[in-house]
Structures are given as C-alpha cells and as structure tokens.
PDBQT receptor file of N, H, CA, C and O in Angstrom, charges set to zero:
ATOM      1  N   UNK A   1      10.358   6.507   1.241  1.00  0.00    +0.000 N 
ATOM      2  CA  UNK A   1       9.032   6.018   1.578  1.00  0.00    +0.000 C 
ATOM      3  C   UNK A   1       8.433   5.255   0.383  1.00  0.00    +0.000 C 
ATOM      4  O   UNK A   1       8.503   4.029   0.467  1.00  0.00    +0.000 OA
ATOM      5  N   UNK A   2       7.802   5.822  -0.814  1.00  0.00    +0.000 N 
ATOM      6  H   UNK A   2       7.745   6.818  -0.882  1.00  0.00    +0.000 HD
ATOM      7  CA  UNK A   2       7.412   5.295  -1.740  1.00  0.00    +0.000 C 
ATOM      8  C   UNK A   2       8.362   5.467  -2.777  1.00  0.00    +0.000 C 
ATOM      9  O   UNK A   2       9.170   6.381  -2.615  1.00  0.00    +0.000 OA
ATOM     10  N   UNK A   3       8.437   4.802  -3.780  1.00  0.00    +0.000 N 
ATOM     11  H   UNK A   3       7.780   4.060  -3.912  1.00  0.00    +0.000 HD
ATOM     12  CA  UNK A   3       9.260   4.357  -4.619  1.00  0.00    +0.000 C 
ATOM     13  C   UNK A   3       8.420   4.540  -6.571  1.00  0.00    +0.000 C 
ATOM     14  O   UNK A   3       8.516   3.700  -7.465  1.00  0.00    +0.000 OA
ATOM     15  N   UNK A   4       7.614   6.032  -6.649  1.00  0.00    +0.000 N 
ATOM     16  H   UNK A   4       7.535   6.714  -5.922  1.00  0.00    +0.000 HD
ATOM     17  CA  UNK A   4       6.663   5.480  -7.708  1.00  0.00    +0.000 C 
ATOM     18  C   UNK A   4       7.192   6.609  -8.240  1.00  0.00    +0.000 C 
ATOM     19  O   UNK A   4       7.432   7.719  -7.764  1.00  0.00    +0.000 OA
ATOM     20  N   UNK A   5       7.403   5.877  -9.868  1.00  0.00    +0.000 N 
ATOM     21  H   UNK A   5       7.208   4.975 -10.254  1.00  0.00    +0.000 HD
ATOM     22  CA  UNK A   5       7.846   6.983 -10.632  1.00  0.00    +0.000 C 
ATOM     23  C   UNK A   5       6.748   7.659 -11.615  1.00  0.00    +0.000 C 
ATOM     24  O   UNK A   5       5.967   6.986 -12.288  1.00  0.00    +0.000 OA
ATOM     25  N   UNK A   6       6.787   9.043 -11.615  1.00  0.00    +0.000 N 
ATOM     26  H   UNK A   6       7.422   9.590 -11.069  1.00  0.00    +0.000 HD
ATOM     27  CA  UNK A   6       5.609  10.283 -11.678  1.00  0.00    +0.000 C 
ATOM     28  C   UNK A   6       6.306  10.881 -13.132  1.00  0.00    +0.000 C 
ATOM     29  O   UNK A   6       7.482  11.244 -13.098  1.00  0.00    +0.000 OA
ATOM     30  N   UNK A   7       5.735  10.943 -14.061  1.00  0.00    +0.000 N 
ATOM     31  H   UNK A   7       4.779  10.649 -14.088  1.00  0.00    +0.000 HD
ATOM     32  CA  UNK A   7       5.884  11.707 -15.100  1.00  0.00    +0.000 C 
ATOM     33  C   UNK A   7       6.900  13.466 -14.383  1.00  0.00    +0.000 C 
ATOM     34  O   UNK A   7       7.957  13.932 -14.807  1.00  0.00    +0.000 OA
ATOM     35  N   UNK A   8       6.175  13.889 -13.453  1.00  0.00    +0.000 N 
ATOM     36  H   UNK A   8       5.316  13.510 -13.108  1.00  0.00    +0.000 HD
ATOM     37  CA  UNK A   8       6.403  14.911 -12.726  1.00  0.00    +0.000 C 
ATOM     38  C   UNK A   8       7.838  14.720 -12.447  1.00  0.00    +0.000 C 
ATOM     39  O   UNK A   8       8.792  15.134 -13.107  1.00  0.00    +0.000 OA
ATOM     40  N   UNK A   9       7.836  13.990 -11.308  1.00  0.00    +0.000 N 
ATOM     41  H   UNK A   9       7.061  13.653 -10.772  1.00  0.00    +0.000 HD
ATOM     42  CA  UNK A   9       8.644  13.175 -10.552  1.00  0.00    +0.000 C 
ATOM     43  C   UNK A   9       8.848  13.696  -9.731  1.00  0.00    +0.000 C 
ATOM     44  O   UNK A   9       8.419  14.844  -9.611  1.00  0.00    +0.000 OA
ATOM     45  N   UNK A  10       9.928  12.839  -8.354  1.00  0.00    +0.000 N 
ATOM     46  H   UNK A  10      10.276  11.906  -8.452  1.00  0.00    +0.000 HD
ATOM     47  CA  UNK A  10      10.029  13.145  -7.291  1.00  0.00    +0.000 C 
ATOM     48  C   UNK A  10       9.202  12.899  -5.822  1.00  0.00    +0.000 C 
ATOM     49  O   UNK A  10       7.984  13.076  -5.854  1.00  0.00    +0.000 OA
ATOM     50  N   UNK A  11       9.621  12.631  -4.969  1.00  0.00    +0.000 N 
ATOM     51  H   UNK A  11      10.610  12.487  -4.943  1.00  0.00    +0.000 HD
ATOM     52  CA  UNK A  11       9.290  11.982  -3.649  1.00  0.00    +0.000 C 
ATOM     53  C   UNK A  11       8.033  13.719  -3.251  1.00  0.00    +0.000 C 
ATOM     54  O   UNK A  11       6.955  13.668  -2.659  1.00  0.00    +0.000 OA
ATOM     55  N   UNK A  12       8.417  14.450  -3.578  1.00  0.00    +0.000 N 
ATOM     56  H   UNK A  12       9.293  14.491  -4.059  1.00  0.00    +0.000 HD
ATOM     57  CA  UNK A  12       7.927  15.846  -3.013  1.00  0.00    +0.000 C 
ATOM     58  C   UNK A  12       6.832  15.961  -3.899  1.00  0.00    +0.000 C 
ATOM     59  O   UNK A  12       5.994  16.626  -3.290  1.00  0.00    +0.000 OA
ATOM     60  N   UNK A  13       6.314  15.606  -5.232  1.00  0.00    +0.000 N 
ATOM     61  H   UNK A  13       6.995  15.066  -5.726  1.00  0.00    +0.000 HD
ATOM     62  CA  UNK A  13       5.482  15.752  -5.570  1.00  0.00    +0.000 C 
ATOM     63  C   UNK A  13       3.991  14.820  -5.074  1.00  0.00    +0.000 C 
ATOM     64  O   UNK A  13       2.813  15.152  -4.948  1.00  0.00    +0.000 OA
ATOM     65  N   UNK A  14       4.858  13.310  -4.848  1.00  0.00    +0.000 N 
ATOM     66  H   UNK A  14       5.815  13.040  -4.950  1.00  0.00    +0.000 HD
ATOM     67  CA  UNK A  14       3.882  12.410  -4.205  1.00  0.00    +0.000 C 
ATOM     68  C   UNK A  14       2.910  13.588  -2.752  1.00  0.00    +0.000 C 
ATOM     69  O   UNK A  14       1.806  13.341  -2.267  1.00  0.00    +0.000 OA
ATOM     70  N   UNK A  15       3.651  14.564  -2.483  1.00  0.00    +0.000 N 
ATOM     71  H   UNK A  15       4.548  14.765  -2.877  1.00  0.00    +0.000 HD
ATOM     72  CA  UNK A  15       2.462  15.013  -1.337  1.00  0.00    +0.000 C 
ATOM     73  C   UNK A  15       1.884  16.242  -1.944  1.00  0.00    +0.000 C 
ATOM     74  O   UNK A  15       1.150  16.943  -1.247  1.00  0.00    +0.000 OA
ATOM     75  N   UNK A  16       2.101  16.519  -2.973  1.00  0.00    +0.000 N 
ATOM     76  H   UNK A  16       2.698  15.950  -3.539  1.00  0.00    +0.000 HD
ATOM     77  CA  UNK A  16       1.006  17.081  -4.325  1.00  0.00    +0.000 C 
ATOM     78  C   UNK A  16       0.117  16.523  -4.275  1.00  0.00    +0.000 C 
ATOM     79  O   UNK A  16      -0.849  17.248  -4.037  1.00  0.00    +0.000 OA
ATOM     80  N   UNK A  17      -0.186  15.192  -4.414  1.00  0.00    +0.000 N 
ATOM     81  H   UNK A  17       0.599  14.603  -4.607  1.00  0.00    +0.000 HD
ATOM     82  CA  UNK A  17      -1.389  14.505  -4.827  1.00  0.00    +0.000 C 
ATOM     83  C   UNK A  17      -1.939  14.740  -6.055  1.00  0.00    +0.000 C 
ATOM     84  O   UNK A  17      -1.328  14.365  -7.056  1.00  0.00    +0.000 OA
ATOM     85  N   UNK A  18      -2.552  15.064  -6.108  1.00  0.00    +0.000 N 
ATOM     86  H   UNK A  18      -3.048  15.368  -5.295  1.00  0.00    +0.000 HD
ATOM     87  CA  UNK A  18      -3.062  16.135  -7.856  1.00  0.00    +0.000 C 
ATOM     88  C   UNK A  18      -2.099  16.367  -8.531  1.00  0.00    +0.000 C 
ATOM     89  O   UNK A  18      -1.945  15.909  -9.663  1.00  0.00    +0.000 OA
ATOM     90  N   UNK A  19      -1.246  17.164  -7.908  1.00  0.00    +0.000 N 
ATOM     91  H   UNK A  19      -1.371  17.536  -6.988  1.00  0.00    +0.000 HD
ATOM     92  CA  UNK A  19      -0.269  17.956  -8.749  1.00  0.00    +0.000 C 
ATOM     93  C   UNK A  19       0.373  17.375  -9.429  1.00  0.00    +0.000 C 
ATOM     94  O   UNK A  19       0.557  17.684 -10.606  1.00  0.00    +0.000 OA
ATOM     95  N   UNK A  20       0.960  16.218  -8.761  1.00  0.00    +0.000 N 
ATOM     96  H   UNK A  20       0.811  15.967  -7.805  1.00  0.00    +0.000 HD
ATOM     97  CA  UNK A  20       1.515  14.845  -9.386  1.00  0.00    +0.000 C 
ATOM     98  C   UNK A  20       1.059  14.249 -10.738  1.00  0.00    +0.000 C 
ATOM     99  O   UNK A  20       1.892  13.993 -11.607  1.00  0.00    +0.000 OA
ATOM    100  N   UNK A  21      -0.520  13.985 -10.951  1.00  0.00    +0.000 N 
ATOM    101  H   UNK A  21      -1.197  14.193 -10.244  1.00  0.00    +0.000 HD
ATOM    102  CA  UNK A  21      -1.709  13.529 -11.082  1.00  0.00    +0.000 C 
ATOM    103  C   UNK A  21      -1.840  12.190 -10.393  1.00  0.00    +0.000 C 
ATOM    104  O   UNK A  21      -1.938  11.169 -11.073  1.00  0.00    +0.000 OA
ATOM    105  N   UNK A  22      -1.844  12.146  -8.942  1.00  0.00    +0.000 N 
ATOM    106  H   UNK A  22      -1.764  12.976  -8.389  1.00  0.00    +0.000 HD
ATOM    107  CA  UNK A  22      -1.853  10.964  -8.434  1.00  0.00    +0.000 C 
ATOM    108  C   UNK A  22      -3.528  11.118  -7.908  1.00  0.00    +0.000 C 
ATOM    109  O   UNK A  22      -3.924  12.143  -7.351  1.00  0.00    +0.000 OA
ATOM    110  N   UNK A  23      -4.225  10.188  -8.125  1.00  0.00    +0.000 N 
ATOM    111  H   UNK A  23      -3.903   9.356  -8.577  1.00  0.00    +0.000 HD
ATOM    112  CA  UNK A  23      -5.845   9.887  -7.960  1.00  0.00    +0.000 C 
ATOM    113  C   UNK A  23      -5.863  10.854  -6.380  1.00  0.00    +0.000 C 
ATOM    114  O   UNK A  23      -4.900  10.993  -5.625  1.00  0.00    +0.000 OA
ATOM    115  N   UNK A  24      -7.199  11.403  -6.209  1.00  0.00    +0.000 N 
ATOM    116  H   UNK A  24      -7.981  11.290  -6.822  1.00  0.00    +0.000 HD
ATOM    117  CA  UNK A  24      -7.404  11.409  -5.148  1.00  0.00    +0.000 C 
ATOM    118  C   UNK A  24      -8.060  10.263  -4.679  1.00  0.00    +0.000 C 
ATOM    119  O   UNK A  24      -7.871  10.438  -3.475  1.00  0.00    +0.000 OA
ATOM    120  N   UNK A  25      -8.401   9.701  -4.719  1.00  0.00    +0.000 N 
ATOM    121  H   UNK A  25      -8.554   9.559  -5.697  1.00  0.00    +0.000 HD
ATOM    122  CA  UNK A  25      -8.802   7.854  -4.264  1.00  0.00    +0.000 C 
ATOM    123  C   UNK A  25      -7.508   7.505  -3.394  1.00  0.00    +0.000 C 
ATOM    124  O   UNK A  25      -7.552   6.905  -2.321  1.00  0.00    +0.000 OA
ATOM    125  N   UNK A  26      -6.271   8.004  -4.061  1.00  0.00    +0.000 N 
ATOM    126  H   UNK A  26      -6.235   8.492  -4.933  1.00  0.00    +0.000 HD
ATOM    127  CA  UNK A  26      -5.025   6.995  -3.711  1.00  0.00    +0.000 C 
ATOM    128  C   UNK A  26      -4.984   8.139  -2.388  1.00  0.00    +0.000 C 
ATOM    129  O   UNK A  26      -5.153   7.594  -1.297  1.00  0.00    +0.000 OA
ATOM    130  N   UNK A  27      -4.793   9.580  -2.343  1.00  0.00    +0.000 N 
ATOM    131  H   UNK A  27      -4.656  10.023  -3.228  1.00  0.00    +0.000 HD
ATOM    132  CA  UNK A  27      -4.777  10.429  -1.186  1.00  0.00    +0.000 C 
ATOM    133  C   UNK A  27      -5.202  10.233  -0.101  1.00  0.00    +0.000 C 
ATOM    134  O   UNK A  27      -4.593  10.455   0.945  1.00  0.00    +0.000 OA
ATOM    135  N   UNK A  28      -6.792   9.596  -0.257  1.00  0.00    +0.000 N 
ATOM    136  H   UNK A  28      -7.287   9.416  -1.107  1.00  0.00    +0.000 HD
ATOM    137  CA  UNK A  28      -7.695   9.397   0.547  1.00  0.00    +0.000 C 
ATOM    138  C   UNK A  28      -6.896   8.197   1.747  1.00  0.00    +0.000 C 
ATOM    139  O   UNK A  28      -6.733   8.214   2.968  1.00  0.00    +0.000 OA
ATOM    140  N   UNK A  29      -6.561   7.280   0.704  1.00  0.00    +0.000 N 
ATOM    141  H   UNK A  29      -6.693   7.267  -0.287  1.00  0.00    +0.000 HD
ATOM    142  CA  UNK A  29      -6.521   5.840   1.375  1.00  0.00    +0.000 C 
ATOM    143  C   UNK A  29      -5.107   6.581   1.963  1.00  0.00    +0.000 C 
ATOM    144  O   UNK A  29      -4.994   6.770   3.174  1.00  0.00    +0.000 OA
ATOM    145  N   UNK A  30      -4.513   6.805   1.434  1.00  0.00    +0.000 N 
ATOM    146  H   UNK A  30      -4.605   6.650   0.450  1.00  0.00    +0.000 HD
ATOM    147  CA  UNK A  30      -3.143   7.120   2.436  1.00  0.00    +0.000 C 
ATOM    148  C   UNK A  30      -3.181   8.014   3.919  1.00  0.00    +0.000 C 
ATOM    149  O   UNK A  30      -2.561   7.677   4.927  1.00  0.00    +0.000 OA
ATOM    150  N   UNK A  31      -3.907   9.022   3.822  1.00  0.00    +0.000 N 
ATOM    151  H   UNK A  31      -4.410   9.296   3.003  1.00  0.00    +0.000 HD
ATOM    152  CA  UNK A  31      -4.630   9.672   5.070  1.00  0.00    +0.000 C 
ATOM    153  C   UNK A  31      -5.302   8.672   5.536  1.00  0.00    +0.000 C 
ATOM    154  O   UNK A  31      -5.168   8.668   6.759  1.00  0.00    +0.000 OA
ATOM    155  N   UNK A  32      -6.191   7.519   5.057  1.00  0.00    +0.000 N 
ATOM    156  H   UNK A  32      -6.299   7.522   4.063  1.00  0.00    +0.000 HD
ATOM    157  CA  UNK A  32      -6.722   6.586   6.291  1.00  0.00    +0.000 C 
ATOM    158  C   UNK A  32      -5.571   5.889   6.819  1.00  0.00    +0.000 C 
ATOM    159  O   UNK A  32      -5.615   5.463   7.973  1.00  0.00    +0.000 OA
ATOM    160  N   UNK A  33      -4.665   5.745   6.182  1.00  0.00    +0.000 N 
ATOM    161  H   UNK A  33      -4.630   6.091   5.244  1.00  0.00    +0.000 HD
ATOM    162  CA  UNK A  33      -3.891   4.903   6.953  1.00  0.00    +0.000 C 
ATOM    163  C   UNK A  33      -2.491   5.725   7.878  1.00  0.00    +0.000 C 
ATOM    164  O   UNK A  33      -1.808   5.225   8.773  1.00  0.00    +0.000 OA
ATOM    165  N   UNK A  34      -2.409   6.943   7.357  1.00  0.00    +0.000 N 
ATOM    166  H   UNK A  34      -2.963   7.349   6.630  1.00  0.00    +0.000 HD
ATOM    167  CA  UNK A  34      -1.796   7.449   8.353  1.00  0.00    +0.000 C 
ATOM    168  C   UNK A  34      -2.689   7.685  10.135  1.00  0.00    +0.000 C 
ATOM    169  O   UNK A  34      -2.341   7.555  11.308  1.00  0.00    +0.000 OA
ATOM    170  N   UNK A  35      -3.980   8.096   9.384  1.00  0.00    +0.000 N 
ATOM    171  H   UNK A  35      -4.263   8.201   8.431  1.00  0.00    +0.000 HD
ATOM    172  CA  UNK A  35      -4.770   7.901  10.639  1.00  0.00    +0.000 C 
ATOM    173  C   UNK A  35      -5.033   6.788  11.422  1.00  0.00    +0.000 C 
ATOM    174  O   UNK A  35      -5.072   6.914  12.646  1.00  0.00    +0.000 OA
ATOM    175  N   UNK A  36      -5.325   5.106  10.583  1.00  0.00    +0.000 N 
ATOM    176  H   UNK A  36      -5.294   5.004   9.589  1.00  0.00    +0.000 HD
ATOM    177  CA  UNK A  36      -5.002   4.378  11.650  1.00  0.00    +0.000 C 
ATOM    178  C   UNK A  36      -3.468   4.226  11.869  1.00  0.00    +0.000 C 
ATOM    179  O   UNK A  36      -3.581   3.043  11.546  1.00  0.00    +0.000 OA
ATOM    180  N   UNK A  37      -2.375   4.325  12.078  1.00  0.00    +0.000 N 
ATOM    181  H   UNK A  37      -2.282   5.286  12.341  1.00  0.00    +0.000 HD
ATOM    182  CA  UNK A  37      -1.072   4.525  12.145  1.00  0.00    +0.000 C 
ATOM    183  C   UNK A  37      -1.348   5.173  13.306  1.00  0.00    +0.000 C 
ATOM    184  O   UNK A  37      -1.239   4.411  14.267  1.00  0.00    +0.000 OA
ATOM    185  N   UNK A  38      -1.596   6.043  13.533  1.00  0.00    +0.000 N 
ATOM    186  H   UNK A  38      -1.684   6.661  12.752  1.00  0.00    +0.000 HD
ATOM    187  CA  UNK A  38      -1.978   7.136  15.019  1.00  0.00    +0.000 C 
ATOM    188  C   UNK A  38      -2.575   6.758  15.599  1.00  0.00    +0.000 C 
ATOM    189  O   UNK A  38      -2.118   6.559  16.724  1.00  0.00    +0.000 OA
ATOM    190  N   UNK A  39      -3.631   6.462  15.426  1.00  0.00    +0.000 N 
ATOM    191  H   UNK A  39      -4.002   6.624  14.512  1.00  0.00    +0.000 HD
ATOM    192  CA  UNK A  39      -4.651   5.964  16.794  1.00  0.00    +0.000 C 
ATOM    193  C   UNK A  39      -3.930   4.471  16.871  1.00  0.00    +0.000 C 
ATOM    194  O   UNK A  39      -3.960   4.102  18.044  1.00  0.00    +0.000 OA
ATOM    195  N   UNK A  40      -3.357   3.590  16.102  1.00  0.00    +0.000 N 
ATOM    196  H   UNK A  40      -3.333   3.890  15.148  1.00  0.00    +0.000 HD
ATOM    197  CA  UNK A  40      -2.712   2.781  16.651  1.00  0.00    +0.000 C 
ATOM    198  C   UNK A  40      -1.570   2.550  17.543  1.00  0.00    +0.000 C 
ATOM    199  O   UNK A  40      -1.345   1.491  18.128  1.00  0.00    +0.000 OA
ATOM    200  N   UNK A  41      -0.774   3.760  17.610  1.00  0.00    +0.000 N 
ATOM    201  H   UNK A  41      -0.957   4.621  17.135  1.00  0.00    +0.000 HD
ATOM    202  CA  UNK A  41       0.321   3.781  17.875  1.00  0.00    +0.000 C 
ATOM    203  C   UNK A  41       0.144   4.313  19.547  1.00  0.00    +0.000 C 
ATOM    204  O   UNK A  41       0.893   4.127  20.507  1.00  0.00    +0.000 OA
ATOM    205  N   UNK A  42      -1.378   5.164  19.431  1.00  0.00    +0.000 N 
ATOM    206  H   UNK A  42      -1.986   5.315  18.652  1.00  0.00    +0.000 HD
ATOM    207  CA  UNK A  42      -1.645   5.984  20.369  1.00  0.00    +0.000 C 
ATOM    208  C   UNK A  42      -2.384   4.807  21.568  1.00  0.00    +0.000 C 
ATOM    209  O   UNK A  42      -2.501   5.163  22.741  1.00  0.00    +0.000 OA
ATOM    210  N   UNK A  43      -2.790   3.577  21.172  1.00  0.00    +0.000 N 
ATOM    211  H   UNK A  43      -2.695   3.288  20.219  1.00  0.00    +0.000 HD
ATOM    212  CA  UNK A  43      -3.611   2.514  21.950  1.00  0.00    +0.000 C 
ATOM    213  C   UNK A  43      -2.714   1.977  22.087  1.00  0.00    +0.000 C 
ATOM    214  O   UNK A  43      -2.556   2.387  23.236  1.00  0.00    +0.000 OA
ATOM    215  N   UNK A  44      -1.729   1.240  21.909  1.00  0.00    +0.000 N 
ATOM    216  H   UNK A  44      -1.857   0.906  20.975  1.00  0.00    +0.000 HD
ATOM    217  CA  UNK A  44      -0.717   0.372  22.027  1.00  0.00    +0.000 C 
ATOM    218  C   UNK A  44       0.243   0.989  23.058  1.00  0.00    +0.000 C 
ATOM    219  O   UNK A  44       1.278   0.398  23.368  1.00  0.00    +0.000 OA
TER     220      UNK A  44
C-alpha cells in the first residue's frame, strides 16, 4: 500500500499512527479518504 520509510518501520506500524510517530493530521486525512472510498464505492 504505502511505501514510507518509519524510523520504527514497517507497513504494520503505518496503522499505529502515533506509534509510528506518523502526525495525526496524516491519520485523519487517511480515514477521510477511506470514508469517501466507501460511500463511493457504495453510490456507484
């Protein structure tokens, strides 16, 4: 999926969010867009 390399590291930490230290800003926007992802997928 994403490709970002984390001091932490690892694809499994990216859904840490924090734990990672990835912004919650960046969390946020990714839940909006999984949410439009759904209701898009769900109208179409």
């Amino acid at each position: 999926m994403f490709a970002i390399e984390l001091p932490s590291g690892g694809c499994a930490s990216i859904a840490g969010s924090d734990i990672a230290g990835v912004p919650s800003k960046v969390t946020r926007v990714l839940k909006k867009q999984k949410q439009r992802n759904a209701s898009g997928s769900a109208a179409s």
